[in-house]
Residue, then its C-alpha position, 0 to 999 in steps of 0.5 A: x500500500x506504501x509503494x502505490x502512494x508513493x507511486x501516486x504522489x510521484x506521478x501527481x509531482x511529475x504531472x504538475x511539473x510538466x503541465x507548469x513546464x508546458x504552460x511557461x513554454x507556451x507564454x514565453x513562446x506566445x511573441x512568435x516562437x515554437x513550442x518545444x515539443x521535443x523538450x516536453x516529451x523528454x521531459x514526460x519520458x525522464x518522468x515516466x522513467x523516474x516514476x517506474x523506477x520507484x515502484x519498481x525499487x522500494x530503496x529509492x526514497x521519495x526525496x530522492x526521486x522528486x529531487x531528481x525529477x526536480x533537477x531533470x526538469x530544471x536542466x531540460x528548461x535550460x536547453x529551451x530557446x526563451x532561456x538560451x535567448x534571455x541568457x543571451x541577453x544577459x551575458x551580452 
């Protein structure tokens, strides 16, 4: 019963962080970008990887599987074309 809520509360993490994802994505791409498609399913799939790998192995604590689907989402945003374009900017 343990790992089904787990696995619950983690597939509930991995759907908020995409849908936000999408949703920052189709803001900032609304003045005439693409909205990056391929990111999105990356993501979605490190998601759905992550979440299968802590219901399959019960060691995995539940700190650790957010956290690291945290940082995946984190490092897939960075390679977006709103954020290399405003990092651009900054550093120029």
């Amino acid at each position: 019963m343990k790992r089904t809520v787990q696995t619950a509360i983690m597939t509930a993490f991995v759907i908020l962080v995409s849908t936000t994802f999408a949703y920052a994505q189709s803001v900032a791409t609304a003045a005439g970008g693409t909205f990056p498609y391929f990111q999105l399913g990356c993501l979605i799939m490190g998601g759905l990887i992550i979440t299968s790998l802590k219901h399959r192995y019960s060691k995995i604590y539940m700190s650790e599987a957010v956290g690291s689907f945290a940082l995946y989402a984190v490092l897939v945003a960075l390679f977006t074309a709103p954020v290399i374009e405003a990092l651009k900017t900054l550093v120029s």
